[in-house]
C-alpha positions in Angstrom: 52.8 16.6 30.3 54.0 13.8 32.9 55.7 11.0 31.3 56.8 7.7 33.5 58.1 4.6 32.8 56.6 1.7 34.2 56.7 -2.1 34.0 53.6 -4.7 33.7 51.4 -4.9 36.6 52.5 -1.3 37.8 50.5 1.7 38.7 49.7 5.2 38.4 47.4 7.2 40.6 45.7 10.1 39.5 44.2 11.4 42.8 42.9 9.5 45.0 40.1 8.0 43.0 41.9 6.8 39.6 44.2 4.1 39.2 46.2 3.1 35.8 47.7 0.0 35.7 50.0 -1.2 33.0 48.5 -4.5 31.8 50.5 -5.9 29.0 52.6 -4.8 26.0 53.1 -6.3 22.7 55.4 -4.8 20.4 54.1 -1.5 19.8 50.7 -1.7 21.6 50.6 -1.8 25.3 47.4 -2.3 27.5 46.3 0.1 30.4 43.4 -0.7 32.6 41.6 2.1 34.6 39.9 2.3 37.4 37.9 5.1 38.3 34.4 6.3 39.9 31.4 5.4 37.7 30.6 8.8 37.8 33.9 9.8 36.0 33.9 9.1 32.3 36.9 7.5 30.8 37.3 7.3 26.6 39.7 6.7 23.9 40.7 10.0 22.5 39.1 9.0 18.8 35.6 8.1 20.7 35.6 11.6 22.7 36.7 13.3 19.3 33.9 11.6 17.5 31.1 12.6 21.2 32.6 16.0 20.6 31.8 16.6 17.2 28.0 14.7 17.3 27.5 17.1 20.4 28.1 20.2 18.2 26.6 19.0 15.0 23.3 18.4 17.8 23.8 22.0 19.0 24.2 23.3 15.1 20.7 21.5 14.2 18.9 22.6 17.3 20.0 26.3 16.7 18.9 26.3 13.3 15.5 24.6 14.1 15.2 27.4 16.4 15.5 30.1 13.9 13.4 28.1 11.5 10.3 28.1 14.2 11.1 31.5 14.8 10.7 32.9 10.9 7.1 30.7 11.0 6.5 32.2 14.1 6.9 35.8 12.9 5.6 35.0 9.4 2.2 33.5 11.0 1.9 37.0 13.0 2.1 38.7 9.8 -0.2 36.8 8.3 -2.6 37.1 11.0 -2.8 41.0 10.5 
C-alpha cells in the first residue's frame, strides 16, 4: 500500500486517466473527489461490499433455479415413458 500526505486542493494521479484531489477535512473526515473515465467504476468500499454480495446471492438463485428446471425436466421424461 502507498500512503501520501497531502494538503487541500492537492492531487494524486493514478495513471493517466484518474485524478484524486483532496477536497476538504473536518476533524476526522476528509473529502476526496475523483475523476476518472465514465467507463471506470468508482465506489465506496461498503457499496462494492454490498454489489458483491447481491451479485453472488443472484448467481446462488440462478444456479439453484437451474437445478430445479433440470429435476422437472428429467422427472417430465420419466413421466413421459
Amino acid at each position: 500500500m502507498l500512503i501520501l500526505s497531502r494538503k487541500i486542493d492537492e492531487k494524486i494521479k493514478i495513471g493517466e486517466e484518474i485524478t484524486i484531489t483532496l477536497i476538504d477535512i473536518h476533524g476526522d473526515q476528509v473529502k476526496i473527489g475523483v475523476e476518472a473515465p465514465k467507463n471506470v467504476k468508482v465506489f465506496r468500499q461498503e457499496v462494492f461490499d454490498a454489489i458483491q454480495k447481491e451479485n453472488e446471492a443472484a448467481v446462488m438463485e440462478e444456479s439453484r433455479n437451474k437445478v430445479a428446471i433440470d429435476a422437472v425436466s428429467a422427472l417430465s421424461k420419466l413421466l413421459k415413458k
